[in-house]
N, C-alpha and C positions, 0 to 999 in steps of 0.2 A: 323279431320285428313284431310291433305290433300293431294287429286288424283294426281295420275302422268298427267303429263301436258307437255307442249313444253317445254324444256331446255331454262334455264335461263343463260343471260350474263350475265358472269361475271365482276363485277364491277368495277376491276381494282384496282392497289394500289391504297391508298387515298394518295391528294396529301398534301402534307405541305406545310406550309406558310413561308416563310424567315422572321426571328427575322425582325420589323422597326429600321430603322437606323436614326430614327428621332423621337420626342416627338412628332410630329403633326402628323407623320404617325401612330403612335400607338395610337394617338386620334381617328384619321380615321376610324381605325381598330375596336378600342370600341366602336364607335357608328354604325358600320355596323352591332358588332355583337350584342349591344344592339336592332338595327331593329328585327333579325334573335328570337333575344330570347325574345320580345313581345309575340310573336306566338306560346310559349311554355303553355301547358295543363297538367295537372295530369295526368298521365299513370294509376291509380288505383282511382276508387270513394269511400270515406270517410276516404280520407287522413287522415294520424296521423304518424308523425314521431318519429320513437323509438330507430332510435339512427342518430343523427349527424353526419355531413361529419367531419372529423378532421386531416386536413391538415397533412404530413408528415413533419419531422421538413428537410431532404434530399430523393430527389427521393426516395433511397432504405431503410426510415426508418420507423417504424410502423406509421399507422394511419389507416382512416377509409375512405377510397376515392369513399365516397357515402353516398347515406341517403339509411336508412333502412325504406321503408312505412307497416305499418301497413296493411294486409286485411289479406282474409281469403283462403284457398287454394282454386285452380279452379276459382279464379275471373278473370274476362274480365284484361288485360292488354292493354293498347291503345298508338300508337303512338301520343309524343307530341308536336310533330311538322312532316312538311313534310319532306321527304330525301327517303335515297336507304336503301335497309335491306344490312346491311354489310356482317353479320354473323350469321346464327342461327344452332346450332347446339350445342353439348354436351362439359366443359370442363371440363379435370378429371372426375366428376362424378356430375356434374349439368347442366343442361339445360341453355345454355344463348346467348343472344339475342341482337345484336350490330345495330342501326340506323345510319347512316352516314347522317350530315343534312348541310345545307351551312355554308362557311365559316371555315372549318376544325374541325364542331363540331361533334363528336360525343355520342350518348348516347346508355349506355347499361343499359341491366335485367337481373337480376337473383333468383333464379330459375323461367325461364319461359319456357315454353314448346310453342314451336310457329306453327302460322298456318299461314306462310311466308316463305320464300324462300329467302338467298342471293340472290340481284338483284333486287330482286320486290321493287317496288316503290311505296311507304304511304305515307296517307296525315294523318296530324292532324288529331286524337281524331278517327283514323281506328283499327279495330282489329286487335294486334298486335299476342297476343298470349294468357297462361291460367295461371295462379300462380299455379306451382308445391307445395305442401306440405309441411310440418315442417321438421324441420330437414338440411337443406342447410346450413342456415346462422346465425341464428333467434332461438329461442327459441319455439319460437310460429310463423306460416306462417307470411313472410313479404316476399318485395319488394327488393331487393338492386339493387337501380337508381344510375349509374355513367354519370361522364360525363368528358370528357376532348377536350380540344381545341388544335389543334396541337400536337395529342398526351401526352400531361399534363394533368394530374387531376385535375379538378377544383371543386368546389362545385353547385351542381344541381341546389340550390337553385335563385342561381345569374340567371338562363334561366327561372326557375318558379314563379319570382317576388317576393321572400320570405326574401331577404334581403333588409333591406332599406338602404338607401344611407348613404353615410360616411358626417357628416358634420366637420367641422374644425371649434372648440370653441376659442375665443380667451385666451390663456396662460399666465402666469404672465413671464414675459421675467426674464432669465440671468444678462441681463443690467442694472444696477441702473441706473438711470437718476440723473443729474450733479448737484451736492451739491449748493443749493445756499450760498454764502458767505453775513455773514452777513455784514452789512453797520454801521458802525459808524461817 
């Protein structure tokens, strides 16, 4: 638990980023936030993912805007990178836990019960908080790690190195190539 202590500033709205208005700039972008998400760690030890992020097909349509990691109630939960504690505190009726890190990322927990404070400032692989019990999300105690970049949901996995990169195979074209005529 943690003692009462000097009041903590508060953080401020987060700010967003304005859409790039260029394809270079949104290159820019991807490689400042591929910097930012080198620097991403497991939030829980002996990972195992038990259920996939699974994109929405519209903002408000079902999906799964998270990984669900496998552990055991009461495990260490650790920030995965550095940033400010956004949020910790109860929604509806689960413990959860919002890191605000550079670049407009943010990443949340749930069920975690924290031994942090909006404002306080973590680094990589610090005590974040504890894995609340069965029953939240899961079937059996897990994790559910989000993450979203300017407020969008994205998949965690893209900051934890777990997706490998898109290659572009070559395709068999549309286009037939031009009949040769034969010669007599």
């Amino acid at each position: 638990m943690r003692s009462a202590g000097p009041a903590r500033r508060d953080p401020g709205p987060m700010p967003r980023r304005p859409a790039s208005s260029t394809p270079r700039e949104a290159l820019r972008r991807a490689a400042g936030l591929l910097l930012v998400t080198a620097l991403w760690s497991w939030p829980v030890s002996g990972t195992a993912i038990v259920r996939a992020y699974l994109a929405p097909a519209t903002p408000y349509a079902a999906g799964h805007r998270g990984l669900d990691l496998a552990a055991e109630a009461g495990s260490e939960v650790r920030s995965p990178a550095d940033g400010i504690v956004w949020f910790a505190g109860r929604v509806v009726d689960r413990p959860v836990l919002s890191i605000r890190h550079a670049d407009g990322l943010l990443s949340s927990f749930e069920p975690v019960e924290a031994v942090v404070a909006a404002g306080d400032p973590v680094e990589r692989g610090q005590l974040v908080g504890h894995l609340a019990g069965a029953g939240w999300h899961c079937a059996s105690p897990c994790l559910h790690l989000g993450a979203r970049v300017d407020g969008e949901y994205v998949n965690p996995l893209l900051f934890l190195g777990g997706l490998p990169r898109s290659v572009l195979l070559p395709g068999r074209s549309s286009r037939r190539p031009p009949e040769r005529q034969a010669r007599g």
